[in-house]
N, C-alpha and C positions, 0 to 999 in steps of 0.2 A: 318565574315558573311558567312555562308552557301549559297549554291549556290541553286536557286527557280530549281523547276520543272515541266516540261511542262505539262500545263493543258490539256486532252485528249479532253474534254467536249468543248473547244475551237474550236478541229480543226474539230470534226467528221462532215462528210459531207459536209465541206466545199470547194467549186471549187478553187485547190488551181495552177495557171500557174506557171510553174519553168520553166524560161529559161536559157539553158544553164547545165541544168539538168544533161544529159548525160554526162558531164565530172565530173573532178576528186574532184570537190567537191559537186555535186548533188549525188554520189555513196556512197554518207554518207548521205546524207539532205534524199534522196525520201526513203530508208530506214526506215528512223524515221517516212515522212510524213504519210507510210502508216499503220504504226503502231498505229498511230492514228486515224486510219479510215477516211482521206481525200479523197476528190476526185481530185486526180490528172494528171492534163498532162506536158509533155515535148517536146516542138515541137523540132523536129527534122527539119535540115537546109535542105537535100534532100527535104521536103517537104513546109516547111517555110523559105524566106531570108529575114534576121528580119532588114536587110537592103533596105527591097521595100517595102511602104506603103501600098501598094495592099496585099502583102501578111501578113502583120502584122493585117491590117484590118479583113482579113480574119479568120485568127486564132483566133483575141479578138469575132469574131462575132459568130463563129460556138463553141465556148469552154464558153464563156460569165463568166469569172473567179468572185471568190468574193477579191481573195486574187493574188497577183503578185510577187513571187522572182523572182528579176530581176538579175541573174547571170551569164548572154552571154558576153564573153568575147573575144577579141583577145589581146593577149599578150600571154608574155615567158622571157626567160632569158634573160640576158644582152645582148647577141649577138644576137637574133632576134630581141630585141628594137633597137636597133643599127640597124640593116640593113632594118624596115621594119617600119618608123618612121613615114613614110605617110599615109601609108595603115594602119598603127594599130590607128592613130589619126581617120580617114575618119569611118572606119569600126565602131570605139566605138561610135562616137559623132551619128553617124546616127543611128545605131542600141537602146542605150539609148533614144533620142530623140525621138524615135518612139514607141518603148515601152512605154514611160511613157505618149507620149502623147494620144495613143490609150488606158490607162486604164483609161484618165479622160473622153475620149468619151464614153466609156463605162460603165461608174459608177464603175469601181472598189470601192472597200471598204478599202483597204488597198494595198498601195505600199512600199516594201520594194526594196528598191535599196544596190547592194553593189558596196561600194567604193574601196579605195584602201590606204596602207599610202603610195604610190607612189606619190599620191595627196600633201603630206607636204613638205615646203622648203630644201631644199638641205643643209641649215643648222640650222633646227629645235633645238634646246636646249634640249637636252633626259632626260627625258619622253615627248615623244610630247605629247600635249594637247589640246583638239580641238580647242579652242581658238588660237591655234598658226596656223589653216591651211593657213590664206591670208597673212603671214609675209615677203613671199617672194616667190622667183620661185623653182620648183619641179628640181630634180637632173637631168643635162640636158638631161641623155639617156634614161630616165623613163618620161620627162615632155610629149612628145607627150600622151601616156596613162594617164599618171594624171592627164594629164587637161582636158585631156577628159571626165573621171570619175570624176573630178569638175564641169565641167557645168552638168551632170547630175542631180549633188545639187543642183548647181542654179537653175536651170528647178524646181525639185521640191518644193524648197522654194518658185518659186515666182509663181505654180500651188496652193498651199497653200494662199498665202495670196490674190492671185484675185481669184480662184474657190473654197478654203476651200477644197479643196484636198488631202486628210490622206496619205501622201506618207510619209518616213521617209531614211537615210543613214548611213549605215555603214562603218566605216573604217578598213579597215581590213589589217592583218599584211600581210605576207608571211605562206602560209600552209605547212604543210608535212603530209606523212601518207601514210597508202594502196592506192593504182591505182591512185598515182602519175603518172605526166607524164616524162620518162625515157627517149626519143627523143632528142639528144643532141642539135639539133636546136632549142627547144621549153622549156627543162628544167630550173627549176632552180637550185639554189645552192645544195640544199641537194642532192635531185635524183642525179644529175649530180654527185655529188663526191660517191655516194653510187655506180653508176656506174661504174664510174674509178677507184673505189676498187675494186670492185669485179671482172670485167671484167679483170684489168690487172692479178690479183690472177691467173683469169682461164686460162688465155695466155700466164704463166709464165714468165711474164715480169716482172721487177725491180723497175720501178718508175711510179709514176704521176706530172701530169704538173696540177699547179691548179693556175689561174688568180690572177694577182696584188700582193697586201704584205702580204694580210690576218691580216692587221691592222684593216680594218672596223668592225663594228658590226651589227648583226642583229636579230629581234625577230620572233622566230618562233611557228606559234599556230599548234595543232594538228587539223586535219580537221573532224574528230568529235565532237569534243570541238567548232569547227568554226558551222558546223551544230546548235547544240545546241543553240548557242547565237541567232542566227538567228531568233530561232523560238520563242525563248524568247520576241526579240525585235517585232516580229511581233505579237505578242498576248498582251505585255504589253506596250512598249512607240509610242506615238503619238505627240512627238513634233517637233519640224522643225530644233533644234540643231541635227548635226552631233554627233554620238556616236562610238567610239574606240572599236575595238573589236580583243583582242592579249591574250597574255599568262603573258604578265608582267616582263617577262625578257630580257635581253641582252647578248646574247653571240658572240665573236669576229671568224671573219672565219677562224685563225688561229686555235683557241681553239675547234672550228667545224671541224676541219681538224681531226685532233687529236682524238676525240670522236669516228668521221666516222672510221677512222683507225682502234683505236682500237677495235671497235667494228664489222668491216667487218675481223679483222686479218691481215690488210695487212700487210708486213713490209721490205715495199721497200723502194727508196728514194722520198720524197715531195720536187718535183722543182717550185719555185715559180718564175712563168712569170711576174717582176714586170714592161713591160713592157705594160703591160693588166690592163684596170682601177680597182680600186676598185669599184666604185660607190657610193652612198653617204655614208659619211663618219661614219655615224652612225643610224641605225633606231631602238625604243622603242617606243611604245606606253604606255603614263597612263591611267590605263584602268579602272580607280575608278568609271566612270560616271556610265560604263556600270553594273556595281554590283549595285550600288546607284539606276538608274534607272529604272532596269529590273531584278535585280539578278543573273548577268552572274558573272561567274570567271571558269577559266579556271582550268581541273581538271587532265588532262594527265601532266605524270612527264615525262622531252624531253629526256632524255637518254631511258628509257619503250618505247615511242612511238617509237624514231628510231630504238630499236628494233626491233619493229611489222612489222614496214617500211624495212627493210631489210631482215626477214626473208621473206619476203610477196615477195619482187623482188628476192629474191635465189628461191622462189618457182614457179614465174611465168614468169616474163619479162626477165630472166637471160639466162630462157631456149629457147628461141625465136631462 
């Protein structure tokens, strides 16, 4: 099946809020949004803390959206979930619960929430499948964030069935792509190893140290490709099931290793700290519902995109 294309006639003039905007994958979503002749805003946290009711108030009152991507997030890589287990619980549950509760004060017409598969059991059966998200508990370093971004579901299923509330959820894989974030506190897998390639290259140094065995697996969607689905699901589904939104493969961080390498040039030694978790054993998403549903599938090929994604950090973030 061919993958649908976004209807223009949908979005033109439509008040459309993105929060969470300004990061690394609003830098691809507002892009498109305004290509389509939306009316768009992105509250900024200087001036909105979408963690105080008063200010979230504020924002839904003075912007009066039709349409809601709800993309604010706190989270990062392994070692910020790890050391910031509290705060990124506190931060998401509040910030989600406000927004979504402010867009039924408000008549929103459409809420789109994105998820996470950080949300699914730490020992999911791959291809995970939405039906499998309550089988069990989320991988422990990632459950504070995933259950976070679970009750957000909950919230909107059960704003659905007592207000008739058009909110919908995405689950969405791990991203890559241009204006990544590069932050060794805050990155994930990929940036992170694009980094310690290159960066070691330019300091004429021999090796990298990369976490745990590089047995796990992981799927990674481009964030253009993540954009797209997006606006798919917000123009086309409206039901209260959960929808997968990935790229359909699986590749292990070994084998990711390897890729990054060869294709940043490095060719020093890969020391693996298997004293550093892996993290869940394995994550895929089936992402059939989402072509079924809406017409998504993913179109960037992962070797191409890390390309883009590496020329793009030699050209910018490298140089810092």
């Amino acid at each position: 099946m061919k993958g649908k294309i976004v209807n223009k006639a949908f979005w033109k003039d439509k008040r459309v809020l993105v929060t969470g905007g300004a990061g690394f994958l609003g830098k691809r979503l507002i892009p498109k949004l305004k290509r389509l002749d939306a009316n768009i805003l992105v509250p900024r946290s200087k001036k909105f803390d979408l963690r105080k009711e008063e200010d979230v108030d504020k924002l839904f009152k003075t912007f009066l959206p039709d349409i809601v991507i709800h993309m604010a997030v706190d989270g990062g890589g392994i070692n910020y979930m790890k050391d910031h287990a509290g705060s990124i619980y506190y931060n998401n549950i509040m910030v989600n619960t406000l927004t979504l509760e402010k867009s039924r004060q408000y008549n929103v017409k459409k809420f789109v929430g994105i998820g996470t598969i950080c949300s699914y059991p730490k020992f999911t059966p791959s291809p995970f499948k939405e039906e499998d998200l309550w089988n069990g508990y989320p991988e422990e370093t990632n459950a504070p964030y995933g259950l976070a971004k679970k009750m957000m579901f909950v919230q909107t299923q059960a704003y659905r069935e007592e207000y008739n509330f058009n909110g919908i959820h995405l689950l969405l894989v791990n991203l890559y792509g241009e204006h990544d974030d590069f932050d060794p506190e805050f990155s994930h897998v990929i940036p992170a190893l694009i980094k310690k390639c290159v960066d070691t290259i330019r300091e004429d140094r021999d090796e990298i140290v990369v976490w745990g065995t590089g047995k796990a697996t992981r799927e990674f969607l481009y964030a253009g490709d993540a954009a797209e689905g997006i606006l798919l699901a917000a123009e086309r589904y409206d039901k209260s099931d959960p929808v997968n939104i990935g790229a359909g493969f699986e590749i292990s961080i070994k084998d990711l290793v390897d890729l990054i390498v060869e294709l940043t040039g490095f060719q020093g030694e890969i020391i693996w700290d298997t004293s550093k978790p892996d993290g869940q054993p394995r994550r895929m998403l089936n992402t059939s519902k989402a072509e079924k549903e809406f017409g998504f599938k993913a179109k960037t090929n992962f070797k191409e995109g890390l390309k883009k994604m590496i020329e793009w950090y030699l050209n910018n973030e490298s140089k810092k």
